[in-house]
ZADO-1210 file (C-alpha; in nm, 4 decimals, padded with zeros to 6 digits):
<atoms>
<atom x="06.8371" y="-03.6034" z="02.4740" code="UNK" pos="1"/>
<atom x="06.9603" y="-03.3945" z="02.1755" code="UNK" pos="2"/>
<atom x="06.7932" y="-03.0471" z="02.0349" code="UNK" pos="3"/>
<atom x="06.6447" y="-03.2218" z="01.7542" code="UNK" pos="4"/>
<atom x="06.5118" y="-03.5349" z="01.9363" code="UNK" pos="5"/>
<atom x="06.3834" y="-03.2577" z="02.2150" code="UNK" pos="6"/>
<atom x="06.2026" y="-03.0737" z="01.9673" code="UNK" pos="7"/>
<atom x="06.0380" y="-03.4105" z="01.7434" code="UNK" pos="8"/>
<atom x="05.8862" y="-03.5317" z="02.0845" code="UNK" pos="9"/>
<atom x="05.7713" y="-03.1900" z="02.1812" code="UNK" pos="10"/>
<atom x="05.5737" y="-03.1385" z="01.8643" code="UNK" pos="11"/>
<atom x="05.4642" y="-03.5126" z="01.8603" code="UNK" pos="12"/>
<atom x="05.3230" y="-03.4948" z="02.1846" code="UNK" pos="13"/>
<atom x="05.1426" y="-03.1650" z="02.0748" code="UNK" pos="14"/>
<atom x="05.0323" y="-03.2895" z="01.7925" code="UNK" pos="15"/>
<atom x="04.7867" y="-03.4703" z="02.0003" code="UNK" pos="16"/>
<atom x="04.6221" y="-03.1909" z="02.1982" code="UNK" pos="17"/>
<atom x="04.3803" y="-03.1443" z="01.9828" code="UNK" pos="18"/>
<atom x="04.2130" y="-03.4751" z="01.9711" code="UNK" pos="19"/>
<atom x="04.1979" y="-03.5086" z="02.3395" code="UNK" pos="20"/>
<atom x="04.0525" y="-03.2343" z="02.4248" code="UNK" pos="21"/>
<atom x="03.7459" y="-03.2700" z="02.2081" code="UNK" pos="22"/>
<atom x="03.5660" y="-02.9739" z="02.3480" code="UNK" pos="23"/>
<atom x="03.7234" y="-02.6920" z="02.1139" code="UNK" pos="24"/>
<atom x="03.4976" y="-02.4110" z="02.0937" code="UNK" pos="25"/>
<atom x="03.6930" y="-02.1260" z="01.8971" code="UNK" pos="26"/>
<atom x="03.8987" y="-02.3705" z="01.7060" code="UNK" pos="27"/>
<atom x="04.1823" y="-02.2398" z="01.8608" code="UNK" pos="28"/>
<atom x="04.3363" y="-02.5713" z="01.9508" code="UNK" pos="29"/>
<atom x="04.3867" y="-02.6480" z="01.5955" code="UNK" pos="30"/>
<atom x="04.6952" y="-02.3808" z="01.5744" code="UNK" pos="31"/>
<atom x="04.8038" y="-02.5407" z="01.9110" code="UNK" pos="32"/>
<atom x="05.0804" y="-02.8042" z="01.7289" code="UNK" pos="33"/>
<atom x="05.2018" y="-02.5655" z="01.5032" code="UNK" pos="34"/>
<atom x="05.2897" y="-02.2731" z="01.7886" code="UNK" pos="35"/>
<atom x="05.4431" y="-02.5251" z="01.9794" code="UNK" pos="36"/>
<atom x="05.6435" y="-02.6580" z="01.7021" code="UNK" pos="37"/>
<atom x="05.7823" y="-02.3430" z="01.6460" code="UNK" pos="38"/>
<atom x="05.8555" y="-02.2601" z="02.0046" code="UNK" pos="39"/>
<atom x="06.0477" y="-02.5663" z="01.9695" code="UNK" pos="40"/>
<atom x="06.2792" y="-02.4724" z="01.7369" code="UNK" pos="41"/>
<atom x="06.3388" y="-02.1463" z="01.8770" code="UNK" pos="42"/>
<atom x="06.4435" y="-02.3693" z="02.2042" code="UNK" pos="43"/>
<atom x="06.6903" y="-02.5236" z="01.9880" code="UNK" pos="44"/>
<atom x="06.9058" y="-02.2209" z="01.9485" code="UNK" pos="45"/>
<atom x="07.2653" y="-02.2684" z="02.0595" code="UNK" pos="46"/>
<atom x="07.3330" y="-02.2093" z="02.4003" code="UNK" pos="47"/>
<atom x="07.6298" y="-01.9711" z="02.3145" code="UNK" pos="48"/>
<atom x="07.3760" y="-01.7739" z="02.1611" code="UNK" pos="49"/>
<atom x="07.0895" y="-01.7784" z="02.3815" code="UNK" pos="50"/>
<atom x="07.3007" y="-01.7036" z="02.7260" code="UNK" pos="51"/>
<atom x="06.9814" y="-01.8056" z="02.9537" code="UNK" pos="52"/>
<atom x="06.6345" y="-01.8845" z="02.9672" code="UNK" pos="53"/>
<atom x="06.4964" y="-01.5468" z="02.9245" code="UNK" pos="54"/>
<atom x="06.6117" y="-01.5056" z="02.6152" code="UNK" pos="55"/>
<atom x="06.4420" y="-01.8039" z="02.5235" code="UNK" pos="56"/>
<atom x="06.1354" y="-01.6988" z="02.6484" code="UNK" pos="57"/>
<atom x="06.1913" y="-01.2994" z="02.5402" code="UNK" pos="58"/>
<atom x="06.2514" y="-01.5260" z="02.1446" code="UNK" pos="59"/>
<atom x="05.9651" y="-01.6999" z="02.1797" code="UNK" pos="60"/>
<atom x="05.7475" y="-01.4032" z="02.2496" code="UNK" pos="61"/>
<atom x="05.8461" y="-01.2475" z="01.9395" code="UNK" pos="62"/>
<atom x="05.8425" y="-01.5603" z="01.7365" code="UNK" pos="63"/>
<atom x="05.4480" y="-01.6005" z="01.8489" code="UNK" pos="64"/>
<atom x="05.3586" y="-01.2248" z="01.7587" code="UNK" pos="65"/>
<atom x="05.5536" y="-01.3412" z="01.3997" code="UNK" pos="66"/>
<atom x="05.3208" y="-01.6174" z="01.3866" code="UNK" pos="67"/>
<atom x="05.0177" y="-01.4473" z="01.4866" code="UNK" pos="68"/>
<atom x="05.0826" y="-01.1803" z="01.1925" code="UNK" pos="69"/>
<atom x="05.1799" y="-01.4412" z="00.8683" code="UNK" pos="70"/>
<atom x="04.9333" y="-01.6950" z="00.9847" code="UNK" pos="71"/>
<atom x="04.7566" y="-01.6432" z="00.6649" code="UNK" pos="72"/>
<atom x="05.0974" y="-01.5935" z="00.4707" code="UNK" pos="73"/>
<atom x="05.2878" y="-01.8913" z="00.2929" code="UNK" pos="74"/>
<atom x="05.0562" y="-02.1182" z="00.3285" code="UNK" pos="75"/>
<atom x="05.1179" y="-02.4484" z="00.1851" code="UNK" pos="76"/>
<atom x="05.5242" y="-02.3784" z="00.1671" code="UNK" pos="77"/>
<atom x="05.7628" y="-02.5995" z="00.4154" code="UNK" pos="78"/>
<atom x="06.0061" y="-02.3399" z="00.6464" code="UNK" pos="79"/>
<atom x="05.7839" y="-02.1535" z="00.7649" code="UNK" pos="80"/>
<atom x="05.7835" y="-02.2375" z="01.1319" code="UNK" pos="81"/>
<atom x="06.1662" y="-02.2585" z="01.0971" code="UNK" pos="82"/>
<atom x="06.1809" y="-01.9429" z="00.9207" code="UNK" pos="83"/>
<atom x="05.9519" y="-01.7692" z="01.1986" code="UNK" pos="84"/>
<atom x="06.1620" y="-01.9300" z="01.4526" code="UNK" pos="85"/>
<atom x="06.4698" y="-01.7310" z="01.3130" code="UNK" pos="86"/>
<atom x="06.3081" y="-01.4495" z="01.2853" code="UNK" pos="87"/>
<atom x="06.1933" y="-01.4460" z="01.6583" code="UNK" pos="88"/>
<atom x="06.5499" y="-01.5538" z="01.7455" code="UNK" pos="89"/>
<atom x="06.7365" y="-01.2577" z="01.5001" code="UNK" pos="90"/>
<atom x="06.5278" y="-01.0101" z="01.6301" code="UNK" pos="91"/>
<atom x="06.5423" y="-01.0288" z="01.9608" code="UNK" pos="92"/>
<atom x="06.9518" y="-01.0913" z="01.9363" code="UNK" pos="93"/>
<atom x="06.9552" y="-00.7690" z="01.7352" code="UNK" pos="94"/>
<atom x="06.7380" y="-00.5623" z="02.0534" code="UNK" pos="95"/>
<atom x="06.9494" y="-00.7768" z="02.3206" code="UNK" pos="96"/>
<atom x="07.3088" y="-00.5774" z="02.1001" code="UNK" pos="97"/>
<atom x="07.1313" y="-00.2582" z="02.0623" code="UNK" pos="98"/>
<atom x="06.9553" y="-00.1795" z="02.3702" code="UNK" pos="99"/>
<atom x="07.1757" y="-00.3953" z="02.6667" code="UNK" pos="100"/>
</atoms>
């Protein structure tokens, strides 16, 4: 299975999370889809840029605190999960060069 395809089932099957699991008391589950949908596309990164899977994870870290801080920002605009995504991805690149 291709990146892409990967990353369309992954945020089809979360996509569903919140309708069955009814019982969703802080109305967190409703921002469920849309972090996993990002985490997907930071998965999708190129494997000669993301050497292993703990730069995938240390990328995904950093593109969740992104998404925690401009979840009120851009809303109604398309890219911004993508946009996030590169973000977490850039950054953590850029600390990966400077610091290692």
């Amino acid at each position: 299975m291709g990146p892409v395809i990967a990353a369309a089932a992954t945020g089809t099957a979360a996509s569903f999370v919140p309708s069955l699991l009814r019982k969703n008391i802080t109305g967190v589950l409703s921002e469920f889809p849309a972090a996993v949908y990002c985490g997907a596309f930071v998965g999708m990164t190129a494997p000669t840029v993301a050497g292993n899977l703990s730069f995938i994870i240390f990328s995904g870290f950093i593109a969740g605190s992104f998404l925690l801080i401009a979840k009120n920002i851009f809303n109604g605009f398309g890219g911004k999960l993508g946009t996030i995504a590169f973000g977490g991805i850039a950054l953590s690149s850029a600390i990966i060069y400077w610091f290692f």
